[in-house]
N, C-alpha and C positions, 0 to 999 in steps of 0.2 A: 678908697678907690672911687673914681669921682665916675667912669664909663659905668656903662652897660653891655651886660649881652643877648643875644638870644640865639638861641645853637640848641639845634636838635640833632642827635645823632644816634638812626635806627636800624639795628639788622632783622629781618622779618621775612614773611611768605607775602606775596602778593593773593587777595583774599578775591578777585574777578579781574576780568580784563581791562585794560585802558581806555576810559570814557573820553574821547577825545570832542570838540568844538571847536567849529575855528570861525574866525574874522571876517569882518569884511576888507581889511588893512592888508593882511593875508598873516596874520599870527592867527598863532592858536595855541591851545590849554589843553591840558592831559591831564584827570583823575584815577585816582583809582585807590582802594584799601587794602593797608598793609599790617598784616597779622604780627605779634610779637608777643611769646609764650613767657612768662614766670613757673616753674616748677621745682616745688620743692615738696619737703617729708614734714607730715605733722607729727608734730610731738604727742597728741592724746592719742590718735588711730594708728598711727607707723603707717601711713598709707601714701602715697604719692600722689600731689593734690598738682593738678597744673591751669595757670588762669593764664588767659588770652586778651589781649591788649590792641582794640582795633584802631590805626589811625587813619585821614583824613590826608593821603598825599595830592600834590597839586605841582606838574611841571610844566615848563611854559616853551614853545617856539621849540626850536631847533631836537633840544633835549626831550620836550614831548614826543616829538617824531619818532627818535632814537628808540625811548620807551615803549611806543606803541611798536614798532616793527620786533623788538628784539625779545620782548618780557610778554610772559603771559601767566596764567592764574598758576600759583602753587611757586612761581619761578622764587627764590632768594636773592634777595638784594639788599646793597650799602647805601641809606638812603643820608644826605647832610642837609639841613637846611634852619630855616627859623619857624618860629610861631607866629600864625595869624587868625585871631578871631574874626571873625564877619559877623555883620549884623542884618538878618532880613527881616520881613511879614511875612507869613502864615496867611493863606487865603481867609482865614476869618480876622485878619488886622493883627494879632500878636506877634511883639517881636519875639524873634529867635536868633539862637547863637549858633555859628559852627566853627570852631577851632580846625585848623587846619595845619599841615605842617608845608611849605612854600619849599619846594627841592632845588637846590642851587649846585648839587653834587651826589652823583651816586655812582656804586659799582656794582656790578651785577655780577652774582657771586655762581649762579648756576649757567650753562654753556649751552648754547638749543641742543648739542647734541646730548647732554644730559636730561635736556626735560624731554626730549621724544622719545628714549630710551628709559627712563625712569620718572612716568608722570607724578607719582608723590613728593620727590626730591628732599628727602629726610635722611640720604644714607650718605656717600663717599662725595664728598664735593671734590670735581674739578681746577683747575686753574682758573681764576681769575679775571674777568674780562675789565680793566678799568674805564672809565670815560668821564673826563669833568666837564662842565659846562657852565662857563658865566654867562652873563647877561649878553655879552656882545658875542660871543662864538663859543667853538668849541673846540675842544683839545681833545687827542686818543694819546692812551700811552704805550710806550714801546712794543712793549708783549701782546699787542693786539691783533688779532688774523680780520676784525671790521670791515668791510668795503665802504667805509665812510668816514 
């Protein structure tokens, strides 16, 4: 195989709210950390061990926007995207790394009317909200009640 890939694909808790920055261009960048659980039974204890997996999402322009207005802490979401390390300094001159995962596709799996009604959002998931988004626009899909 002579390609490459890079394809992350994550379903998780949003871990705060959407850290949004914008441009002087008039773009702008949307962060924010997204939880994703491992649980399972150990063999020595019989006891149910669960680990948490924090990532580093980053959506850019249009879909940022989408993100910040609709999603907030606790909400479930379909995140798609690639890997990006960065390289900065540390105010004392050392560099540092931050891996991030660069969102080019998500769904957003919990409804506002489910997160106001149930702020933990760990029981009966609702329908579905899809939305994709490339670089140049964006697209809703059928099943969508969105005003955008």
């Amino acid at each position: 195989m002579s390609g490459t890939l890079n394809k992350v694909m994550l379903i998780g808790h949003l871990g705060d709210e959407i850290k949004m920055h914008y441009f002087e261009g008039g773009g702008c960048i949307g962060r924010f950390p997204l939880a994703t659980n491992e649980t399972y039974t150990s063999k020595q204890t019989n006891e149910r061990i669960t680990n948490t997996e924090w990532h580093n999402i980053v959506v850019r322009n249009k879909a940022a926007e989408i993100c910040e207005k609709y999603l907030s802490k606790g909400d479930k979401v379909y995140i798609e995207g690639r890997l990006k390390t960065r390289k900065w300094q540390d105010d004392k001159g050392n560099d540092r790394y931050s891996t991030e995962i660069q969102c080019n596709d998500f769904t957003f799996l919990s409804t506002k009317k489910e997160s106001d009604s149930n702020p933990s959002n760990n029981q009966v998931e609702q329908k579905p909200v899809e939305t994709q988004e490339s670089s140049k626009e964006s697209t809703i899909g059928e099943n969508d009640d969105l005003p955008f």
